[in-house]
C-alpha positions, -999 to +999 in steps of 0.1 A: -482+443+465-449+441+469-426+448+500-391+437+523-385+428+553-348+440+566-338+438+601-369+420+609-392+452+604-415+452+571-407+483+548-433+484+526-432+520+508-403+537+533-374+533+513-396+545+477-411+579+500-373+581+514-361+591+479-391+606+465-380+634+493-344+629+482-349+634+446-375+665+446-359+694+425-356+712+459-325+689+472-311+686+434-303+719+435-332+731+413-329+696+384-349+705+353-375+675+342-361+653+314-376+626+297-368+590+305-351+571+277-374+554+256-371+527+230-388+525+198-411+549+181-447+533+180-476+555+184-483+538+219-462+549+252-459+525+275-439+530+312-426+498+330-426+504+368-405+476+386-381+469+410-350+445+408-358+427+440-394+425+435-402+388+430-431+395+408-411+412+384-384+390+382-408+366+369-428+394+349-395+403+333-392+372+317-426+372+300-425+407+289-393+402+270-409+385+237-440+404+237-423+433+239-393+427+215-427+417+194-445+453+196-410+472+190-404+455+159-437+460+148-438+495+150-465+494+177-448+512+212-421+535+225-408+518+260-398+533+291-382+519+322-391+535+360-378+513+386-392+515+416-371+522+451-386+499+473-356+475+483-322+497+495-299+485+469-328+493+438-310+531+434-274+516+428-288+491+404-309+516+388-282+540+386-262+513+365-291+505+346-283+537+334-251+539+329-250+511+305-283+519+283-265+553+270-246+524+252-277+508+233-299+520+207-320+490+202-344+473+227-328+440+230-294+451+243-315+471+266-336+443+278-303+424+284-292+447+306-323+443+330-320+408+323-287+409+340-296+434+368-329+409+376-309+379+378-281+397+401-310+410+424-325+378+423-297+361+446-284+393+455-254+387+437-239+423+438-243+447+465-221+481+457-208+495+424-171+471+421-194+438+420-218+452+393-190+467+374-172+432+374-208+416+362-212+439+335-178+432+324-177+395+328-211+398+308-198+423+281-225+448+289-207+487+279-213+515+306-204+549+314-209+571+345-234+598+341-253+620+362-287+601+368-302+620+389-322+641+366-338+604+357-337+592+392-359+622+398-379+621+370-395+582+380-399+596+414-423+623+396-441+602+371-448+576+404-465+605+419-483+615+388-499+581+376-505+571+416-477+548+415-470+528+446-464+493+440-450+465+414-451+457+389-474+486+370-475+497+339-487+531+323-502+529+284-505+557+265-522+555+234-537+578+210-575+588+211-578+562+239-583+565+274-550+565+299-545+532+312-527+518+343-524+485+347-512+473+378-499+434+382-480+408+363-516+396+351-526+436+336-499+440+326-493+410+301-536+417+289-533+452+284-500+449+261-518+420+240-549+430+243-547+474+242-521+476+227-524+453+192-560+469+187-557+485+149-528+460+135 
């Protein structure tokens, strides 16, 4: 499970509960659900929930790459990305993530924008919107501005409706099998290679 510590006082789910208040419909002035944006268009839906500063997922994040560059070329999964708000600074990141995937059709690029973001988080190496802007640049990573919120909202509600509460989880949806949620690095890696490859 993992959590902060700020100030010297452990935050474990505060800062995720904090904006899953924020972002109900109710103080978005009545936001519509929208779908998260999604990469590839295999028969298998699979949701990544992470957070930048969570040191499992860093590491995660590095094995997920291949194996899932692997399914998307092979036609096997349509990925989504949920992070998580569990650290304070996980909105603005998330909120660039987004700004710069509008730019990418194809998993890769899009993977190479987390890849940025994780390594940023990792020694906190950005901490308001001019030093992620200046990384993206230096890093040739395109972004616009956009209203997120709609998104934002929309991982706060999928959280809620899979029972979401810690990282790294994943959510699998295939056909004519039974949901799973896999929840850990360790899951997470056996149900992509193991759930997901079934009927190649």
């Amino acid at each position: 499970m993992f959590h902060v510590k700020h100030g010297g006082r452990c935050l474990k789910y505060l800062c995720f509960f904090s904006f899953f208040l924020l972002l109900r419909p109710s103080f978005l002035g009545g936001v519509e659900r929208v779908s998260l944006p999604s990469w590839g268009q295999g028969p298998c839906e699979v949701i990544i929930f992470s957070d930048y500063f969570c040191p499992p997922c860093q590491s995660l994040e590095r094995e997920l790459k291949p194996l899932l560059i692997n399914l998307y070329h092979r036609g096997r999964v349509k990925v989504s990305f949920a992070d998580m708000f569990l650290y304070r600074l996980t909105p603005l990141y998330n909120r660039y993530f987004f700004f710069a995937v509008g730019s990418y059709q194809d998993l890769e690029n899009v993977l190479r924008v987390r890849e940025v973001l994780f390594a940023l988080a990792a020694r906190i190496g950005a901490l308001n919107e001019k030093q992620l802007e200046r990384e993206f640049v230096s890093q040739k990573i395109s972004f616009s501005t956009r209203d997120v919120r709609p998104w934002q909202a929309e991982i706060n509600h999928l959280a809620a409706q899979y029972g979401i509460f810690s990282t790294p989880s994943a959510v699998i949806l295939c056909p004519a099998r039974p949901l799973l949620i896999a929840r850990g690095s360790r899951e997470i890696v056996f149900a992509l290679k193991e759930h997901i490859s079934q009927g190649d």
